[in-house]
N, C-alpha and C positions, 0 to 999 in steps of 0.2 A: 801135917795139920792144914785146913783150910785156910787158904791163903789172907781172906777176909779176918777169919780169926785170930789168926798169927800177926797181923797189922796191928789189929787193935791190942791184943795182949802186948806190944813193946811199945809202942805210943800209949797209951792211955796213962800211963804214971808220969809222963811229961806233961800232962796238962789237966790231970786230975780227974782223968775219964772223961773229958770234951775231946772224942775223938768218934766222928761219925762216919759212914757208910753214904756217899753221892751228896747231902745238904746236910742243917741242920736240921733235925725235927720241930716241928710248930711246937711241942709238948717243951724243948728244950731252950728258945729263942730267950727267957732269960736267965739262962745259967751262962750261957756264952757270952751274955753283952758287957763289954769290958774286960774282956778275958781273951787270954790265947786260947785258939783251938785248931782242930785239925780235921780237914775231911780229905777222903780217900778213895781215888775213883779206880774201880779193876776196868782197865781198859775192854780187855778181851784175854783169852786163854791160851795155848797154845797145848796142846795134849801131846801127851808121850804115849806112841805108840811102838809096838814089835809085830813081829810076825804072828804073836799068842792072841793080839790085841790089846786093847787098852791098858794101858798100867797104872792107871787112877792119878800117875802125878800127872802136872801142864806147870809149865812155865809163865808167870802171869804178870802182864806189866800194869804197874799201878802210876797212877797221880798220885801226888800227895801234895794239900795245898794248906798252907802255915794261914792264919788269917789273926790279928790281931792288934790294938788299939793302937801304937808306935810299930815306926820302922825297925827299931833296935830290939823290941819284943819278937817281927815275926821272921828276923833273920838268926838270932840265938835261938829260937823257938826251932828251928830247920836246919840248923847247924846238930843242934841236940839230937832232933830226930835222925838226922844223917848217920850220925857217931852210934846213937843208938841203933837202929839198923846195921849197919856194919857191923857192928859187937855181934848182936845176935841173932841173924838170922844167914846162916851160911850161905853163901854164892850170889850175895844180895848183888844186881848191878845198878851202878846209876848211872843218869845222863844229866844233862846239867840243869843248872838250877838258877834262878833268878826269881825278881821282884814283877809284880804287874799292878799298875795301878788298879784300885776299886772304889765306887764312890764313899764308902763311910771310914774300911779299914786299910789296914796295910797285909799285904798279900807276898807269900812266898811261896813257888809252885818247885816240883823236882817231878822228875820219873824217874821209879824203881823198874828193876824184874826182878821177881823170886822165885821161888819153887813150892809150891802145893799138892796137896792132894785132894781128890776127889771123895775118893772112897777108901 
């Protein structure tokens, strides 16, 4: 599955479908106000190749960053998504993960890699 897709399919039921693709969309700004949410940045790909060519998967490391009104909301918030990730989505790796101030919310940032497909 595409990797985009696959993100959003295991996050999205942790915050009730506030789970977006680089920002929030202008259409969206107030469903997420006061709310957990989650946006998710594919860094870049990494393609798998053979001697045949292309094999449609890549390895893709993602951001993922928890944003939400309390500290205690967007660290359960990222704990969840951690657990969840792990559960489901095989070979997931992570690196670590912490808080970064922002001016209105409370922010939780991690990097994933996972496995996609292209084609």
């Amino acid at each position: 599955m595409d990797a985009s897709k696959l993100i959003r399919s295991v996050l999205n039921p942790l915050v009730d479908g506030r789970v977006y693709p680089l920002k929030v969309p202008e259409a969206a700004a107030e469903t997420v106000k006061g709310k957990p949410y989650i946006i998710y940045t594919p860094i870049t790909s990494i393609d798998v190749t053979t001697n045949e060519g292309h094999t449609g998967h890549e390895r893709v490391p993602i951001q993922i960053d928890v944003y939400a009104p309390t500290y205690g909301e967007a660290d359960d918030t990222m704990k969840l998504a951690l657990k969840k990730i792990s559960d489901e989505i095989e070979g997931a790796a992570f690196g670590g993960r912490g808080p970064f101030p922002d001016p209105n919310l409370y922010r939780q940032t991690t990097d994933i890699r996972i496995w996609g497909t292209i084609f």
